[in-house]
C-alpha positions as CSV (number, residue, x, y, z in Angstrom):
1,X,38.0,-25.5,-34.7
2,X,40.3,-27.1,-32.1
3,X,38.3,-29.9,-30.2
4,X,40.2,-28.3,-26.9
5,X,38.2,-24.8,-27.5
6,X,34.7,-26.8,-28.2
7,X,35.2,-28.9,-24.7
8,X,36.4,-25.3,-23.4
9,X,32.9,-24.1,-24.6
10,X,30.6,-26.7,-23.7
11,X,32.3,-27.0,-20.3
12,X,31.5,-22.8,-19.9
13,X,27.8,-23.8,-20.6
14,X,27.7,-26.4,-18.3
15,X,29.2,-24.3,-15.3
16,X,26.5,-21.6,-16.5
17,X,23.9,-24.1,-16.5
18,X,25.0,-25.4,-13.1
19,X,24.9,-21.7,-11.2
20,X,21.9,-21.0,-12.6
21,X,20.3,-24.1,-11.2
22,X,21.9,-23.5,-7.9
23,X,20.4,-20.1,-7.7
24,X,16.7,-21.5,-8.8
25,X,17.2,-23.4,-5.7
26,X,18.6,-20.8,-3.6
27,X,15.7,-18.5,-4.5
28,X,12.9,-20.9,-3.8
29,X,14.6,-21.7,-0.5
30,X,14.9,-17.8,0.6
31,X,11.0,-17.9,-1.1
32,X,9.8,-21.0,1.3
33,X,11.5,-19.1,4.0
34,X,9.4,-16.3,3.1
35,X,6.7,-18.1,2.6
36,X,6.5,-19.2,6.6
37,X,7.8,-15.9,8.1
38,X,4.7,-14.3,6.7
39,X,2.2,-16.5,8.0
40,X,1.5,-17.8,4.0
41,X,0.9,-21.6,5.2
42,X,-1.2,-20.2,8.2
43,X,-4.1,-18.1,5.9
44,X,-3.5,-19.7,3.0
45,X,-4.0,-23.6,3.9
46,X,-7.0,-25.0,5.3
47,X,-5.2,-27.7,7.6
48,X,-8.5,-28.5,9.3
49,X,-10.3,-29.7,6.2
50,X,-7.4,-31.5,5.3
51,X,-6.4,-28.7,2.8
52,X,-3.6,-28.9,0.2
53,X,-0.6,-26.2,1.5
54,X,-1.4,-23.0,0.2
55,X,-4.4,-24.3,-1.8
56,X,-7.0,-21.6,0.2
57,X,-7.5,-20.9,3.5
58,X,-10.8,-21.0,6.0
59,X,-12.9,-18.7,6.6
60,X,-11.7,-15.2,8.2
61,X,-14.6,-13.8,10.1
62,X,-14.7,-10.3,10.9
63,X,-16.8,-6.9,11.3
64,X,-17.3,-6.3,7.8
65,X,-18.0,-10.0,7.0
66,X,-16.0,-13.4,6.1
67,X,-12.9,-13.4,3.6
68,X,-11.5,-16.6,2.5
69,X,-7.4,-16.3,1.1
70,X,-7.1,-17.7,-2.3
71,X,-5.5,-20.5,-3.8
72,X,-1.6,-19.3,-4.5
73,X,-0.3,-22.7,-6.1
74,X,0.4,-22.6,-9.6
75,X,-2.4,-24.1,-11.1
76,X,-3.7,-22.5,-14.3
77,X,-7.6,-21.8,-13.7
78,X,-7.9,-22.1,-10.0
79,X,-4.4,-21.1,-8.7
80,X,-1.6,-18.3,-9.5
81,X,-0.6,-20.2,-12.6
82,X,-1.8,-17.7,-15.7
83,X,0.0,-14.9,-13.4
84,X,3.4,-13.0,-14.9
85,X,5.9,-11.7,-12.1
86,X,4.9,-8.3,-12.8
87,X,1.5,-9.1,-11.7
88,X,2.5,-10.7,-8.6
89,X,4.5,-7.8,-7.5
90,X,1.6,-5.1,-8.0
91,X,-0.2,-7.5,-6.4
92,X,2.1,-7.0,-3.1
93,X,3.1,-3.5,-3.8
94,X,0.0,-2.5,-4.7
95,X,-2.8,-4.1,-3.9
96,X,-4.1,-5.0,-7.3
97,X,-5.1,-7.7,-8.6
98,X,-3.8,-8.9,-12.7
99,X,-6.8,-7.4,-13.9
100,X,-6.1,-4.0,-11.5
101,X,-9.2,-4.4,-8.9
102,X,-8.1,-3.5,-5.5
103,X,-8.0,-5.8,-3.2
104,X,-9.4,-6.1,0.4
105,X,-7.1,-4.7,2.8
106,X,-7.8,-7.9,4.8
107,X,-4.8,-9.1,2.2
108,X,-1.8,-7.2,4.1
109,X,-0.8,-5.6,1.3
110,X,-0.1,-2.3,3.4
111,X,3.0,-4.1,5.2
112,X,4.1,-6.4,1.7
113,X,4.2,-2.8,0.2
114,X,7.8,-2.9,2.1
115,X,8.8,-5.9,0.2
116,X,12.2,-5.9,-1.8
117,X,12.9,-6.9,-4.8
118,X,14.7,-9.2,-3.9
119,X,12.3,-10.6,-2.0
120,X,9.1,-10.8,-4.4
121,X,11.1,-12.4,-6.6
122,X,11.8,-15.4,-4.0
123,X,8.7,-15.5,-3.0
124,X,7.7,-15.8,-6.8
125,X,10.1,-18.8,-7.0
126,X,9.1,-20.7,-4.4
127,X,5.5,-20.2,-4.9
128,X,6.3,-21.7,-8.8
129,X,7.6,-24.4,-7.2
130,X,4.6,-25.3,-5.0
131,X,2.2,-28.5,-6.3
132,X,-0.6,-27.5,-7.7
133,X,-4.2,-27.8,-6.6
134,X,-7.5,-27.1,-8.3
135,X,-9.5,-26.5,-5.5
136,X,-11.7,-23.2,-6.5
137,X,-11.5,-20.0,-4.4
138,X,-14.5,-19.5,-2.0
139,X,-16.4,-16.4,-2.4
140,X,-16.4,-13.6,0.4
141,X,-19.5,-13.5,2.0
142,X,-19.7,-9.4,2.8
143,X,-22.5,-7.3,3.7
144,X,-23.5,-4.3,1.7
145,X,-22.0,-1.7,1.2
146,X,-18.6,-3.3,1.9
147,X,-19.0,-6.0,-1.1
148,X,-18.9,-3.0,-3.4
149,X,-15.3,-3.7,-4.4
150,X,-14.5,-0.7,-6.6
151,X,-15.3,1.7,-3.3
152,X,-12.0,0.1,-1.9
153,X,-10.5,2.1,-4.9
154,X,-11.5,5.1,-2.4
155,X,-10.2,3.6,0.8
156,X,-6.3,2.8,-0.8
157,X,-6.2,6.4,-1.8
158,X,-7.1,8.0,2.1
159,X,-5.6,4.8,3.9
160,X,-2.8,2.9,1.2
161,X,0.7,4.2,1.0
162,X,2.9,2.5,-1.3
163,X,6.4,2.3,-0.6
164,X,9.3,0.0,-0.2
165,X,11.1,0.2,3.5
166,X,14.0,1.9,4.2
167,X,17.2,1.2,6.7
168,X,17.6,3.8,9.1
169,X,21.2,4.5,9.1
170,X,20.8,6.0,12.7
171,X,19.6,2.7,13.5
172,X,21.7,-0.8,14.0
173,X,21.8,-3.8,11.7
174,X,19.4,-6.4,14.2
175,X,17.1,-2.8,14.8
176,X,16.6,-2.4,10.8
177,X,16.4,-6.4,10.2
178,X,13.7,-6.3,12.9
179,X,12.1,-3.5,11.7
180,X,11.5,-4.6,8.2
181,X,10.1,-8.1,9.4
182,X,7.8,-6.4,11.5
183,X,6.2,-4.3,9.5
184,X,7.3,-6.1,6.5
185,X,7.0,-9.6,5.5
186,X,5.6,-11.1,9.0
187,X,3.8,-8.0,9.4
188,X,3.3,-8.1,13.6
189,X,2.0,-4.7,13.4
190,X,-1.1,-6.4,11.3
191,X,-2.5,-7.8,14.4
192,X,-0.7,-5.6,17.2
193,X,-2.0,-2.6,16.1
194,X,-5.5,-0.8,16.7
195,X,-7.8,-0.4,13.6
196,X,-10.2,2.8,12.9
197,X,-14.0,1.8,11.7
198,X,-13.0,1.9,8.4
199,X,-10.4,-1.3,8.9
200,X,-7.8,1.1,8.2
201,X,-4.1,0.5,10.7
202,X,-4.1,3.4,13.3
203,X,-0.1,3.8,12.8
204,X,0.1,6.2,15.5
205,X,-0.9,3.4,18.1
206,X,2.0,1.5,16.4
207,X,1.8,-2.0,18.3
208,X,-0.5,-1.0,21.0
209,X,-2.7,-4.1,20.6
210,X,-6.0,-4.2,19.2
211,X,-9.5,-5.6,20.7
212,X,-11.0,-6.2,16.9
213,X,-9.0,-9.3,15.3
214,X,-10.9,-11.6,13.2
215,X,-12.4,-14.2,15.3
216,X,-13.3,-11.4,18.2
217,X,-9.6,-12.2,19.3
218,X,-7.7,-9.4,21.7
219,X,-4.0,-9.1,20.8
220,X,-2.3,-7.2,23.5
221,X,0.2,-4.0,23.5
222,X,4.1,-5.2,22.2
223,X,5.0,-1.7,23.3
224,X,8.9,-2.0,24.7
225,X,8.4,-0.3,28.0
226,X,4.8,-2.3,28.7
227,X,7.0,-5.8,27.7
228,X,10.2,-4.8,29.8
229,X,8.0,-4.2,33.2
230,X,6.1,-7.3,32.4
231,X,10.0,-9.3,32.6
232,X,10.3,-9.8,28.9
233,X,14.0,-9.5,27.0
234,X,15.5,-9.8,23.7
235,X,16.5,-13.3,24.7
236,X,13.1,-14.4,26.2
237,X,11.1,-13.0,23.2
238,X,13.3,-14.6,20.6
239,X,13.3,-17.6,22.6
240,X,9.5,-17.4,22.6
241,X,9.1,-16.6,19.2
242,X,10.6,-20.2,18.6
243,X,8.7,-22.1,21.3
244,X,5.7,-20.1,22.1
245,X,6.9,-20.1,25.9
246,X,6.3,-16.6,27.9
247,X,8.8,-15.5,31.0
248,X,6.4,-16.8,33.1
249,X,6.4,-20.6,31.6
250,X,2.9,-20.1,30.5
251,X,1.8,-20.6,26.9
252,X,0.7,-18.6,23.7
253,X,-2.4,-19.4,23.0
254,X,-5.0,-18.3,20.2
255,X,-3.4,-17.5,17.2
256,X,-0.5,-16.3,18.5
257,X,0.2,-19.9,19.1
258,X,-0.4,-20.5,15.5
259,X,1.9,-17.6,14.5
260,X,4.3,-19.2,16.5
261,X,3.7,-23.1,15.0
262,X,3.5,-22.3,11.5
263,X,5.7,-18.8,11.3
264,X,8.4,-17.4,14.0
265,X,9.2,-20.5,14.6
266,X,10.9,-21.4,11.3
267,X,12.9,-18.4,11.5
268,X,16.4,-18.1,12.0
269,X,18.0,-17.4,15.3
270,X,19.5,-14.4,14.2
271,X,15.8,-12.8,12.4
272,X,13.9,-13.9,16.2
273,X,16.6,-11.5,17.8
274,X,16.2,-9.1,15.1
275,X,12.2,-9.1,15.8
276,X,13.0,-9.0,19.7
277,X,15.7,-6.6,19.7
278,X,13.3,-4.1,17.4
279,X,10.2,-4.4,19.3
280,X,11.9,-4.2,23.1
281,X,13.8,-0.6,21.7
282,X,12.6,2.8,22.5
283,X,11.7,5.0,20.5
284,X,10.3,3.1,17.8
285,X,10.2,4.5,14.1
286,X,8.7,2.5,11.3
């Protein structure tokens, strides 16, 4: 064989071997991305105990007791390690864990449901990518009967819709982008909107604030008319969204403050305009 075809060959591996490199990378930046605009770091790290990133979070207290988030690095016993892909996207899309238990809906499963492909795949990436720890998962602590985890089987088929989002054409590029964030990845709506006693999303008080957060926490109404008479734009919100500033000059506090320190405010300029430009339109549809 002439050596000109073999260098011709080996040169075609290498390029192939290069690209596919380059997008390993690219996906586990677009995952890390991910990672922060859905509030990963934020639940999933416990910063105050001097935690490893995404090694578990504290303690999420609540009406129907305390959930702690799990460690998501890739380490084999304690971590995500002995997961496939497949898993990890049911895990999102449906709510199951490997073993097909349903998870508590304190996991916002309903709004990673919206996820693309595309997306759980990055995520997937860039989790595989994190350092491992072997710091164990901490058992809920929940009261009877709510510790009785096969009745959530019940609840996901009255309150769990699966189903991935989809682009209203009527709708604008920055409107759709902002749409899918919100009640996608950074899932807003999670805190924003009002819960029944079941812990189930009231979607037809879409981002009318709730009074029952974990933590006893208040999040008020993002409803477009209510944040347009209070003086707020689509350039003041994304601004905020980046520096936790309000019109006013005062300062998010609570965990929005922490949404804003560890999430929005990693995001690009163009996805904090998406957000604002979503929220601050009339009507909204989900």
């Amino acid at each position: 064989m002439p050596v000109s075809i073999i260098q011709a060959a080996d040169d075609s591996a290498g390029v192939e071997s290069e690209n596919a490199t380059a997008g390993h990378v690219a996906a586990i930046e677009r995952g890390n991305y991910l990672l922060r605009a859905g509030g990963c770091y934020a639940c999933h790290t416990d910063a105050a105990d001097g935690g490893k990133p995404l090694a578990g979070g504290p303690g999420l207290h609540t009406e129907f007791g305390t959930f702690y988030a799990p460690n998501l690095t890739p380490d084999m016993e304690h971590g995500i390690g002995e997961w496939t892909l497949d898993q990890f996207r049911q895990a999102l899309h449906k709510g199951l864990s490997p073993d097909g238990k349903p998870y508590y809906p304190v996991f916002p499963y309903d709004f990673y449901t919206r996820l693309n492909d595309q997306d759980v795949n990055d995520l997937w990436a860039a989790l595989q990518a994190v350092p491992t720890s072997s710091t164990p998962d901490q058992q809920h602590d929940v009261s009877f009967p709510y510790s009785i985890r096969s009745g959530l089987s019940l609840w996901q088929s009255i309150f769990f819709r699966e189903g991935r989002f989809r682009a209203n054409p009527d709708n604008g590029e920055m409107f759709n982008r902002g749409a899918y964030l919100v009640n996608g990845p950074a899932h807003c709506a999670a805190c924003h909107t009002p819960r029944n006693s079941y812990g189930a999303l009231d979607w037809s008080r879409h981002l009318q604030g709730a009074d029952n957060l974990p933590g006893g926490e208040r999040s008020p109404t993002i409803r477009a008319r209510v944040l347009k008479a209070r003086g707020w734009t689509v350039e003041s919100l994304a601004r905020a969204l980046k520096n936790g500033v309000q019109p006013a000059g005062d300062r998010f506090l609570g965990s929005m403050a922490e949404v804003v320190e560890l999430g929005t405010s990693y995001l690009s300029e163009k996805d904090r305009r998406a957000i604002a430009t979503y929220i601050l339109t009339e009507p909204r549809r989900r």
